[in-house]
N, CA, C and O atoms as a MOPAC input file, in Angstrom:
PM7 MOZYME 1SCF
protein

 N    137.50200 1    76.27900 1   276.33500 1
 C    137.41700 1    76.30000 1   277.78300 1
 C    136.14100 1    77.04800 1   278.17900 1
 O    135.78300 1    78.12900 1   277.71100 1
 N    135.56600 1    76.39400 1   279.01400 1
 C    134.51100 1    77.20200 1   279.84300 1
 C    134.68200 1    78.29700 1   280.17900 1
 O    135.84200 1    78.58800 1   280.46800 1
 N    133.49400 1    79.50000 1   280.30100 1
 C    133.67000 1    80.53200 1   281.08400 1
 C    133.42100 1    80.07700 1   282.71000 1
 O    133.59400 1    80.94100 1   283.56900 1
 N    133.20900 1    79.36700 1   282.91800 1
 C    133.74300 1    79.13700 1   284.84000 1
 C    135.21900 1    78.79900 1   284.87300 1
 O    136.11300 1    79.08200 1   285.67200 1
 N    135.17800 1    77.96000 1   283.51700 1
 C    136.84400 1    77.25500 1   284.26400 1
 C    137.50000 1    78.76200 1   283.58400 1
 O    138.10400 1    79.39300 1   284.45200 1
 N    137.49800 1    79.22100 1   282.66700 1
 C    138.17200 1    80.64300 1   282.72800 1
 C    137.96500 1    81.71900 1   283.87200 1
 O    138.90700 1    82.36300 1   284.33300 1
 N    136.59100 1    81.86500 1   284.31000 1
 C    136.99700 1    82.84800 1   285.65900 1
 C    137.68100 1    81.70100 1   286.69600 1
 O    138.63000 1    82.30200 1   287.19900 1
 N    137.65400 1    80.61400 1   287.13900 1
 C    138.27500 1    80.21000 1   287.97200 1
 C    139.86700 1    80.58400 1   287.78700 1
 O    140.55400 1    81.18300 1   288.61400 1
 N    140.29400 1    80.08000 1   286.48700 1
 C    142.11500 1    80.68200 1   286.02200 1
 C    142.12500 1    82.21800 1   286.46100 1
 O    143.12000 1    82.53100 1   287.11400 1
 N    141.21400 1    83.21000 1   286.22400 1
 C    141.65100 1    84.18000 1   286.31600 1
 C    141.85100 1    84.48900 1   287.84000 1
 O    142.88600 1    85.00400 1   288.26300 1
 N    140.55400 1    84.06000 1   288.81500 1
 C    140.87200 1    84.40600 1   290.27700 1
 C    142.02700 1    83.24300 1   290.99300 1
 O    142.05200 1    83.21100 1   292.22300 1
 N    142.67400 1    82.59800 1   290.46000 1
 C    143.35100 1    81.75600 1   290.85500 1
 C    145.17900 1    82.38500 1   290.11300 1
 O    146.27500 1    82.06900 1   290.57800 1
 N    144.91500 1    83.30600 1   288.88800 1
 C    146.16700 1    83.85900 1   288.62800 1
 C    145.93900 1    85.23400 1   289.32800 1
 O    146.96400 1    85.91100 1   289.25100 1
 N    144.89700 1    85.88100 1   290.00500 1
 C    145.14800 1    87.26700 1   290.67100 1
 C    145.17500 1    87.17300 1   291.86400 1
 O    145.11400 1    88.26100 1   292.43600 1
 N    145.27400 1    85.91100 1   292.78600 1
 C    145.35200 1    85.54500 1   293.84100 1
 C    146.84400 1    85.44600 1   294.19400 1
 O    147.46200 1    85.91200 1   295.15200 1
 N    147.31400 1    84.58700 1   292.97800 1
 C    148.77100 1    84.27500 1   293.05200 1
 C    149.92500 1    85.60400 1   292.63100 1
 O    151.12500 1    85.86500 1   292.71900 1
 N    149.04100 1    86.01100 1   292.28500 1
 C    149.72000 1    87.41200 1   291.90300 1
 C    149.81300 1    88.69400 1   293.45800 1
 O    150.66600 1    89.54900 1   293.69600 1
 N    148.58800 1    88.32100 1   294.21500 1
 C    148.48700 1    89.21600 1   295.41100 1
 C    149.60000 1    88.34900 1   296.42400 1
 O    150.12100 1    89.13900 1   297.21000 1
 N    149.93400 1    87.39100 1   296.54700 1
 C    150.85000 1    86.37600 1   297.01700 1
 C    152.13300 1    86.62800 1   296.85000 1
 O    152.90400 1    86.71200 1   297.80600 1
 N    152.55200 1    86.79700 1   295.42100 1
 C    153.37900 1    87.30000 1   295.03100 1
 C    153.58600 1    88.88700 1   295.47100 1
 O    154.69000 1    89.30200 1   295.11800 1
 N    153.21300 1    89.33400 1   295.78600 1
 C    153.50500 1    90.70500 1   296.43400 1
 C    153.64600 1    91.01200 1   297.24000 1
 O    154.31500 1    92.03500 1   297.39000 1
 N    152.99200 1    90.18000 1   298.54500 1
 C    153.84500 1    90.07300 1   299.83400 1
 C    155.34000 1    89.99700 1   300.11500 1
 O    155.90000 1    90.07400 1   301.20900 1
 N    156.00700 1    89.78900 1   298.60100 1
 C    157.22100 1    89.46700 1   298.96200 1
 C    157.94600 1    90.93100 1   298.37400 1
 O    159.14100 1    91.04700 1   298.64700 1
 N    157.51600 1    91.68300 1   297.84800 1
 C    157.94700 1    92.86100 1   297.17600 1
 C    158.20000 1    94.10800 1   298.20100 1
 O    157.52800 1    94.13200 1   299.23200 1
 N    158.74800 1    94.70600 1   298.05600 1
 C    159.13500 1    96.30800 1   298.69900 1
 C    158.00400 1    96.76300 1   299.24900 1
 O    156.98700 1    96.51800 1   298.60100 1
 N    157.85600 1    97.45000 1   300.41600 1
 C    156.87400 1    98.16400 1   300.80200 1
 C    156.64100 1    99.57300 1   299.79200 1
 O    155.83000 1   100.41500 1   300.17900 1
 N    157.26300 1    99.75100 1   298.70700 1
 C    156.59800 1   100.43000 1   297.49000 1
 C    155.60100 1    99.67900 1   297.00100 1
 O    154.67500 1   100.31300 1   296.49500 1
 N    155.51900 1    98.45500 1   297.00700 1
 C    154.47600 1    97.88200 1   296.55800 1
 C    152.84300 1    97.80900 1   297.14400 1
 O    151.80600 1    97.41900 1   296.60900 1
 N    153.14400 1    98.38600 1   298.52000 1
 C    152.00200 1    98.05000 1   299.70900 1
 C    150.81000 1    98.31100 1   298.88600 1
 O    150.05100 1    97.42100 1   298.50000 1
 N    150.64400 1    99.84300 1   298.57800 1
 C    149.32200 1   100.15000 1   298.14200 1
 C    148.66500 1    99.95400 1   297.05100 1
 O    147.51700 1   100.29900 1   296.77300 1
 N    149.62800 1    99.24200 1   296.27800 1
 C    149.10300 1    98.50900 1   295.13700 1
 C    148.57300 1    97.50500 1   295.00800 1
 O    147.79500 1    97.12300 1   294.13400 1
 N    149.29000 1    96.62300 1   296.58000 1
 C    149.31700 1    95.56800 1   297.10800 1
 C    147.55000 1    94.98600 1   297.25900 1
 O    146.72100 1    94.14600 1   296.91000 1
 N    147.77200 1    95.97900 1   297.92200 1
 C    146.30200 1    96.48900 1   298.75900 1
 C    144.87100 1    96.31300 1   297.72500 1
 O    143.83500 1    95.66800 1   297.88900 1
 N    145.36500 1    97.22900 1   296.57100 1
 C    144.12600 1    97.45100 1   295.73700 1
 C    143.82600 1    95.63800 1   294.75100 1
 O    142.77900 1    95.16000 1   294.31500 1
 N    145.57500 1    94.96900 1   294.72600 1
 C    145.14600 1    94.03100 1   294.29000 1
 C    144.46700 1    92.56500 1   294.94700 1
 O    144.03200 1    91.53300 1   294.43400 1
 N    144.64000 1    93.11400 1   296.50500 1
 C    143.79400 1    92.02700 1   297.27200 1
 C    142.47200 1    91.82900 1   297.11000 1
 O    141.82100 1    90.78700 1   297.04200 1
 N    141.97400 1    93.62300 1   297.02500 1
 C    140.51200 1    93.66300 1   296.91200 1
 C    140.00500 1    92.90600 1   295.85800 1
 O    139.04800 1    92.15100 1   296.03400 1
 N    140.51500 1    93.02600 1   294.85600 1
 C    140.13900 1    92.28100 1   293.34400 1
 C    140.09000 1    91.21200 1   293.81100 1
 O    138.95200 1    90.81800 1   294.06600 1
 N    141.07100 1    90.41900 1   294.08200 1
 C    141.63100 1    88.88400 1   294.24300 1
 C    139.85400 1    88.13800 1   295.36400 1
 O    139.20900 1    87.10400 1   295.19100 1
 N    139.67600 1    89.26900 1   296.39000 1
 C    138.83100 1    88.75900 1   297.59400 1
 C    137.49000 1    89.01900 1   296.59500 1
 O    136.90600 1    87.93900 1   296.67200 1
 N    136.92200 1    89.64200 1   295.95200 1
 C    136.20200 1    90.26000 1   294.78000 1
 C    135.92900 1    88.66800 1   294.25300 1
 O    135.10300 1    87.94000 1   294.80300 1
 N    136.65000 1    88.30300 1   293.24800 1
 C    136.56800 1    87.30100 1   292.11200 1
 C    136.78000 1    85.96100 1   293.14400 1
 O    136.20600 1    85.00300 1   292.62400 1
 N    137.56200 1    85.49200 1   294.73000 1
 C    137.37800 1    84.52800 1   295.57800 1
 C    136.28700 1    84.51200 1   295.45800 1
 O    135.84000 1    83.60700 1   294.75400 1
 N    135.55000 1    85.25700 1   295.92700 1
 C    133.90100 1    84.84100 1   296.63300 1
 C    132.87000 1    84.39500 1   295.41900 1
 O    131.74100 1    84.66900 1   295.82400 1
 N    132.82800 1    84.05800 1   294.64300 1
 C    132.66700 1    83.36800 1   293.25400 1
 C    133.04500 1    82.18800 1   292.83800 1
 O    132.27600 1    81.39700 1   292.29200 1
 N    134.42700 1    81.93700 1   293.08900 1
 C    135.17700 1    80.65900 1   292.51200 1
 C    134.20100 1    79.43800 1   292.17500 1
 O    134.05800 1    78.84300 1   291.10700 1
 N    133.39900 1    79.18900 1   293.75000 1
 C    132.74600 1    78.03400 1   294.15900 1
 C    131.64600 1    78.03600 1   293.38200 1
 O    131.34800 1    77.12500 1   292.60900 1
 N    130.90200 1    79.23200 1   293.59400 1
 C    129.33000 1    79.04500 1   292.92400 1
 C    129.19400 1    79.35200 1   290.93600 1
 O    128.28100 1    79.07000 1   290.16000 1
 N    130.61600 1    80.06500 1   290.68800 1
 C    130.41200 1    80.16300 1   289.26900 1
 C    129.67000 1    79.12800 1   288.58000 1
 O    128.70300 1    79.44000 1   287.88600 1
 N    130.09600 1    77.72800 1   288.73200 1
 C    130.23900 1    76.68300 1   287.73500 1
 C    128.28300 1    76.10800 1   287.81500 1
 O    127.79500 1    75.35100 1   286.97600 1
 N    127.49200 1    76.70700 1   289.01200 1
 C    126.45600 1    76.63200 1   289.54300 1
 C    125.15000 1    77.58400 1   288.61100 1
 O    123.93800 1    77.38800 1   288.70500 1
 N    125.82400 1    78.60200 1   287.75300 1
 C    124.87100 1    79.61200 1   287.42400 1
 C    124.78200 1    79.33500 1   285.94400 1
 O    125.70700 1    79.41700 1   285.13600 1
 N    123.29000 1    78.93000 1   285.66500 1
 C    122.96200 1    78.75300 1   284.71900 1
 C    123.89200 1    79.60800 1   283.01900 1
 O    124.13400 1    80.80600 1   282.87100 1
 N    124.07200 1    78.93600 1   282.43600 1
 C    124.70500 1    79.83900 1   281.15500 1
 C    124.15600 1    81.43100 1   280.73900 1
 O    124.80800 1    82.47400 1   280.78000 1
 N    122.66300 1    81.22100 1   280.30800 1
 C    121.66900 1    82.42900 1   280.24900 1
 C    122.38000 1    83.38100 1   281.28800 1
 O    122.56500 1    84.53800 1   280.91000 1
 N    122.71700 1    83.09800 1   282.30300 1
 C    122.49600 1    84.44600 1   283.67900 1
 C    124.35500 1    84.97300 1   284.07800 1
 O    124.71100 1    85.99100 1   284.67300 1
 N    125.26300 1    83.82100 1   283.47800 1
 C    126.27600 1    84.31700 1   283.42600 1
 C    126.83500 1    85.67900 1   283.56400 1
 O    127.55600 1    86.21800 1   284.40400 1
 N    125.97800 1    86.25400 1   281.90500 1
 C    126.85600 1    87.93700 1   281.61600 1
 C    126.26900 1    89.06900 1   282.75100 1
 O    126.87500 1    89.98100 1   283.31500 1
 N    124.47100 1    88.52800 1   282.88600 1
 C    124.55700 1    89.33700 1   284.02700 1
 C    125.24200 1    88.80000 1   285.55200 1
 O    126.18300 1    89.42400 1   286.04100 1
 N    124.90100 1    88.09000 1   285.94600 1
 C    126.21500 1    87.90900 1   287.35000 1
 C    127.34000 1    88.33500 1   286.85600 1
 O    127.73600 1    89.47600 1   287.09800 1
 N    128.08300 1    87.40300 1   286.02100 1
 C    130.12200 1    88.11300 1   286.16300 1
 C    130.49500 1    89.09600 1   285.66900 1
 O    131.54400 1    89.64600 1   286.00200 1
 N    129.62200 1    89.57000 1   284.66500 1
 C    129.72700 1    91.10000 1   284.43000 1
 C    129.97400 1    92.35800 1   285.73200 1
 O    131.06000 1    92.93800 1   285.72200 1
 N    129.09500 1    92.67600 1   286.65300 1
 C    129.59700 1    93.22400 1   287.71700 1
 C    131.11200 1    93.09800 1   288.43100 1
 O    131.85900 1    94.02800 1   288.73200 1
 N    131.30900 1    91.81700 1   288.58800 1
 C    132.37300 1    91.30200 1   289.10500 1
 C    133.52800 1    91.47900 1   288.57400 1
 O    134.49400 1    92.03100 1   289.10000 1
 N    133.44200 1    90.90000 1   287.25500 1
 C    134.43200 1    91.41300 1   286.83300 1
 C    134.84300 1    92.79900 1   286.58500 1
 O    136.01100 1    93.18700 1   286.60500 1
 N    133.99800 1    93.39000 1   286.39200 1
 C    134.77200 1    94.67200 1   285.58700 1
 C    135.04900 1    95.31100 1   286.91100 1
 O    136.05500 1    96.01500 1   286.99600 1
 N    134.18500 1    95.13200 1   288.08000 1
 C    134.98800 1    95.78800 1   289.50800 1
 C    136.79200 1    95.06400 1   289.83400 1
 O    137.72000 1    95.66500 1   290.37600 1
 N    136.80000 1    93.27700 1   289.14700 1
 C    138.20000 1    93.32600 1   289.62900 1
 C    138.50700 1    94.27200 1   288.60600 1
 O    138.97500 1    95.33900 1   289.00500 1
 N    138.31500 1    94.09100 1   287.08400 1
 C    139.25800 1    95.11500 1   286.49600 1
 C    139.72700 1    96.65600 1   286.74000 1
 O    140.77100 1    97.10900 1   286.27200 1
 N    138.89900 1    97.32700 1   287.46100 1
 C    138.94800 1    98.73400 1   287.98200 1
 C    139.93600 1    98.70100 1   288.61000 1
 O    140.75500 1    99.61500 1   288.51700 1
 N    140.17400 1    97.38300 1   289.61500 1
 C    140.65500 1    97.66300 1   290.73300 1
 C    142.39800 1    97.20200 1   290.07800 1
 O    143.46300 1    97.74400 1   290.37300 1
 N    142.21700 1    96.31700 1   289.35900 1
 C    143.54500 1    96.06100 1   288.61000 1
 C    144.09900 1    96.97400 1   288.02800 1
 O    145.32800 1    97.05000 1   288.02400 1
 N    143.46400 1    97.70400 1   287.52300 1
 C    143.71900 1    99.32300 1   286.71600 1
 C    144.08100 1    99.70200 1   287.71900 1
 O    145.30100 1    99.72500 1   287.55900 1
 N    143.89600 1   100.01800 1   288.64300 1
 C    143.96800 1   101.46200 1   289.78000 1
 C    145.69500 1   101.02300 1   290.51900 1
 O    146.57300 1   101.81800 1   290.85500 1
 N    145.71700 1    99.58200 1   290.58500 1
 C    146.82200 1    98.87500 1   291.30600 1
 C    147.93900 1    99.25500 1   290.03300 1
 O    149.03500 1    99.80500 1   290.14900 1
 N    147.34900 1    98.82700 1   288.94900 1
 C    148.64900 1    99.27300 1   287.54900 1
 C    149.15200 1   100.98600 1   287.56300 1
 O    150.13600 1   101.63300 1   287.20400 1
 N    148.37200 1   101.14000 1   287.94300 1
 C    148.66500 1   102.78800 1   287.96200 1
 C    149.49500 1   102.99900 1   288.63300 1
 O    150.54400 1   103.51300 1   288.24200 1
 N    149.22700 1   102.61200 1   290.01300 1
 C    150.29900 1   102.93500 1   291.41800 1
 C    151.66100 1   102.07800 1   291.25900 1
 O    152.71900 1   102.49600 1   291.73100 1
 N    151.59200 1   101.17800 1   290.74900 1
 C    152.98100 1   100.29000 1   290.17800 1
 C    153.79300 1   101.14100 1   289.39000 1
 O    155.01300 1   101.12900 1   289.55300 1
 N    153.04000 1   102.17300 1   288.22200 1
 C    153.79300 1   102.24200 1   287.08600 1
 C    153.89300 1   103.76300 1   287.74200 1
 O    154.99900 1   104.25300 1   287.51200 1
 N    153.21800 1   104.43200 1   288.32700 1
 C    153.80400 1   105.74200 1   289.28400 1
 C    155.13100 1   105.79900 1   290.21800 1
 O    155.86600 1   106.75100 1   290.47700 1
 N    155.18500 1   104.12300 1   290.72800 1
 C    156.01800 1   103.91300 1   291.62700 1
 C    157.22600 1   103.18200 1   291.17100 1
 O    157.91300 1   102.49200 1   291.92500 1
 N    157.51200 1   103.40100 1   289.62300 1
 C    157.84300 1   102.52900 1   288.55200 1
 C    158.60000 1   100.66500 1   289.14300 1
 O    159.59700 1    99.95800 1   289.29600 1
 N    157.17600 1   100.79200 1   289.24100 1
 C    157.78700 1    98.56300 1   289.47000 1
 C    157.09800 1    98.04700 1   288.14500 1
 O    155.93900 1    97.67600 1   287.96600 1
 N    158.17700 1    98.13900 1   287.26100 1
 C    156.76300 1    97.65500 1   285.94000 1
 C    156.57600 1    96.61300 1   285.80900 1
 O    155.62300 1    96.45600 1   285.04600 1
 N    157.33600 1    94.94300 1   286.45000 1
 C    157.40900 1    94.15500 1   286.83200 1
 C    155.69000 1    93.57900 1   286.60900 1
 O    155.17500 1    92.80500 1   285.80200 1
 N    155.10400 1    94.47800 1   287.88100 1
 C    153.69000 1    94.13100 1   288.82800 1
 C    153.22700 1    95.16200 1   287.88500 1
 O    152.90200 1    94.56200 1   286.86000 1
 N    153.09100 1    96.09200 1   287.77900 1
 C    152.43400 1    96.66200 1   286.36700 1
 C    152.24800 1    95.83800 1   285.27200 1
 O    151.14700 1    95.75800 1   284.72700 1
 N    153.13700 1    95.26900 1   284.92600 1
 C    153.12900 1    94.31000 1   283.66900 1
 C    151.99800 1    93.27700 1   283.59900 1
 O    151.32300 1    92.91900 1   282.63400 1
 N    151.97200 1    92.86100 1   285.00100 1
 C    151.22600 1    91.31600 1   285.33700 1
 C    150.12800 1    91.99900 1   285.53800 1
 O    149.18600 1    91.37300 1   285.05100 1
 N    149.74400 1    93.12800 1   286.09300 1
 C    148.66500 1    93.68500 1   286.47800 1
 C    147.93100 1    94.30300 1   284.99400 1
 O    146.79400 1    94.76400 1   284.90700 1
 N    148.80800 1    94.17800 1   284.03000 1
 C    148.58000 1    94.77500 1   282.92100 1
 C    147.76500 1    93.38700 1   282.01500 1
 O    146.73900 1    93.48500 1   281.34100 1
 N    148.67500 1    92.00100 1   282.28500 1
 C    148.34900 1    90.76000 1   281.73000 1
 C    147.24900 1    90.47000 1   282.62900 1
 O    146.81500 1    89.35500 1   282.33900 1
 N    146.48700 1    91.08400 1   283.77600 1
 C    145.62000 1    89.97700 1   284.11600 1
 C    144.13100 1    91.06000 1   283.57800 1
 O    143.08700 1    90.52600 1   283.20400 1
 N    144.24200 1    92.07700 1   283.61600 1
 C    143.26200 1    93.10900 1   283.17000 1
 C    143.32100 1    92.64800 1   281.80000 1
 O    142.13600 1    92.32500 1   281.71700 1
 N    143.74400 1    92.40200 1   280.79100 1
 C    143.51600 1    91.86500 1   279.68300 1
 C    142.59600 1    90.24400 1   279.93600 1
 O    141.53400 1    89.93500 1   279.39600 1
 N    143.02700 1    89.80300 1   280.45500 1
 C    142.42100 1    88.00400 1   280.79300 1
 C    140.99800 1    88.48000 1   280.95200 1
 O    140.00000 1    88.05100 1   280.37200 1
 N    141.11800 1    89.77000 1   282.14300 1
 C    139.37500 1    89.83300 1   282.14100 1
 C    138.52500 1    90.68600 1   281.24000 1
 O    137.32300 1    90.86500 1   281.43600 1
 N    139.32400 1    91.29300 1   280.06900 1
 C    138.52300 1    91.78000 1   279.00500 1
 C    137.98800 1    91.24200 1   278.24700 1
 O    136.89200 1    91.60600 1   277.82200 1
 N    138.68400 1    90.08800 1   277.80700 1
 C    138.73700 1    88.81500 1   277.05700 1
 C    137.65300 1    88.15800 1   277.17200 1
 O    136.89800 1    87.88800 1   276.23800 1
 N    137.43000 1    87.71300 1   278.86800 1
 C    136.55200 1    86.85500 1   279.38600 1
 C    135.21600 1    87.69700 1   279.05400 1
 O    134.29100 1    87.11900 1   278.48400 1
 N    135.09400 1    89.24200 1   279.45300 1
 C    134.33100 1    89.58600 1   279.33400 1
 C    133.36100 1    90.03700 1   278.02800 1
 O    132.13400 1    90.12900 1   278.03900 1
 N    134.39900 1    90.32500 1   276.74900 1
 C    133.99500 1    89.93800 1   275.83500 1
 C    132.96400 1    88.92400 1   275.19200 1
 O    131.90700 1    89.10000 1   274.58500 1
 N    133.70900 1    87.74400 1   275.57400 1
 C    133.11200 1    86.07700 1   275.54400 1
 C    131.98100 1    86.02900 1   276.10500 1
 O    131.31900 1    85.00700 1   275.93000 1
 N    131.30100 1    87.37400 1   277.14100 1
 C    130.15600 1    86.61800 1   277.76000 1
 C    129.11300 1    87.33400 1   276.85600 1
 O    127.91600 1    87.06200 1   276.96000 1

């Protein structure tokens, strides 16, 4: 698989994941919160990824990503403080997806 069509899976599973949390406890809010930023982070990309030459990849999604990952970290934290390990868990599976990816570049 491509690294576009892989960042596309990934902002398309942390999107659905911020979706998924609208429906959760207002324990979830501020986790909620940190995982929108990511999700709006890796959106604004989707379109033009598949556009950027191979060569220039690691530098463009490099930034990007590792800011969603911060922010996925920071959201796992407040989950597993607020023990929902549920959204910790997933927040745990999607911070891996982007180590992975980032590896690969």
């Amino acid at each position: 698989m491509s690294v576009s069509n892989r960042f596309r899976d990934i902002a398309k599973d942390v999107t659905a994941f911020r979706v998924k949390l609208k429906s959760c406890d207002d324990s979830a809010d501020q986790g909620a919160r940190v995982v929108k930023k990511a999700s709006k982070g890796l959106e604004e990309w989707v379109e033009s990824v598949g556009e950027i030459p191979r060569m220039n990849l690691e530098f463009k999604l490099t930034p990007i990503l590792l800011k969603a990952h911060n922010n996925l970290d920071r959201a796992r934290l407040i989950f597993e403080e607020n023990e929902l390990d549920e959204q910790a868990d997933t927040a745990w599976d999607l911070q891996q997806k982007i180590y992975r990816l980032l590896n690969d570049l």
